[in-house]
C-alpha positions as CSV (number, residue, x, y, z in Angstrom):
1,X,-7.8,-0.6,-5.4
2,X,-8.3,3.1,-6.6
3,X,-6.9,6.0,-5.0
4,X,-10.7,7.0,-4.4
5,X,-11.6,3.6,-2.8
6,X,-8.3,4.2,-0.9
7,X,-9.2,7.6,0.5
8,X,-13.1,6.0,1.7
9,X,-10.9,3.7,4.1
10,X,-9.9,4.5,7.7
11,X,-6.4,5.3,9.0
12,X,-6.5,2.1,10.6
13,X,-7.5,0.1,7.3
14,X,-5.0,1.4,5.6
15,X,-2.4,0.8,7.9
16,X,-3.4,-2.6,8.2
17,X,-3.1,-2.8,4.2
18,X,-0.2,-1.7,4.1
19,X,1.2,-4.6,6.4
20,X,-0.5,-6.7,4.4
21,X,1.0,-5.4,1.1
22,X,4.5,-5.6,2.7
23,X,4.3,-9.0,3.7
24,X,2.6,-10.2,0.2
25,X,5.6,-8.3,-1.6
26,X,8.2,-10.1,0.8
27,X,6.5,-13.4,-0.6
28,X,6.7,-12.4,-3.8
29,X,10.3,-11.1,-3.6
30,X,11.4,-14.5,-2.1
31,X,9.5,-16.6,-4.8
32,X,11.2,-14.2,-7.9
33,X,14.7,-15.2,-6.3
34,X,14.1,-19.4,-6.4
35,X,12.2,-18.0,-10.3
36,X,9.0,-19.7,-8.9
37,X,6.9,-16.4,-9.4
38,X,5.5,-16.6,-12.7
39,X,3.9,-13.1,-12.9
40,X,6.5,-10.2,-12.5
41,X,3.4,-7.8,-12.2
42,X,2.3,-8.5,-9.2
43,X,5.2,-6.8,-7.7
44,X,5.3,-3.8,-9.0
45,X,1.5,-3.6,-8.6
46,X,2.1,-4.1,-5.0
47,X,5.0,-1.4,-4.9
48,X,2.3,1.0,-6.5
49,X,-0.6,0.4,-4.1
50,X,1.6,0.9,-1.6
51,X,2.7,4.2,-2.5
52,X,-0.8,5.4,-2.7
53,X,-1.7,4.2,0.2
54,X,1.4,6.0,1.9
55,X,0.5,8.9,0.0
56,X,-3.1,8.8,1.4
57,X,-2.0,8.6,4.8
58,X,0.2,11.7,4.2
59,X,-2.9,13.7,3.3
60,X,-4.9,12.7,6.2
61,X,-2.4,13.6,8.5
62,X,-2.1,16.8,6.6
63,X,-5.8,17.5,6.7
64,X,-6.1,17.0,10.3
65,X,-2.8,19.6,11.2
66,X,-4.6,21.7,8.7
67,X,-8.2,21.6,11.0
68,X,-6.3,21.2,14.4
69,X,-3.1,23.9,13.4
């Protein structure tokens, strides 16, 4: 997803993503090891969307001391 798309989506969508993402990239980890994952990609695709999504989260939670502080 874009960063834009990322940023439309709620705390709790994200989060949720994020699991997701983690658990997908566990898969995909596990599959590299036994060379049954035939598109190295994918991982660091994975690793990527889920630094956005991190940093997304960041900046909500910054936003909101920034209205609330």
């Amino acid at each position: 997803m874009k960063v834009n798309d990322l940023r439309q989506l709620s705390d709790k969508d994200l989060r949720s993503r994020l699991n997701d993402n983690k658990e997908s990239l566990q898969k995909y980890r596990f599959q590299k090891s036994i060379q049954q994952l035939e598109d190295h990609k994918v991982l660091s695709d994975l690793r990527k969307e889920n630094a956005i999504i991190k940093t997304v989260l960041k900046e909500k939670e910054l936003n909101e001391d920034g209205i609330n502080g």
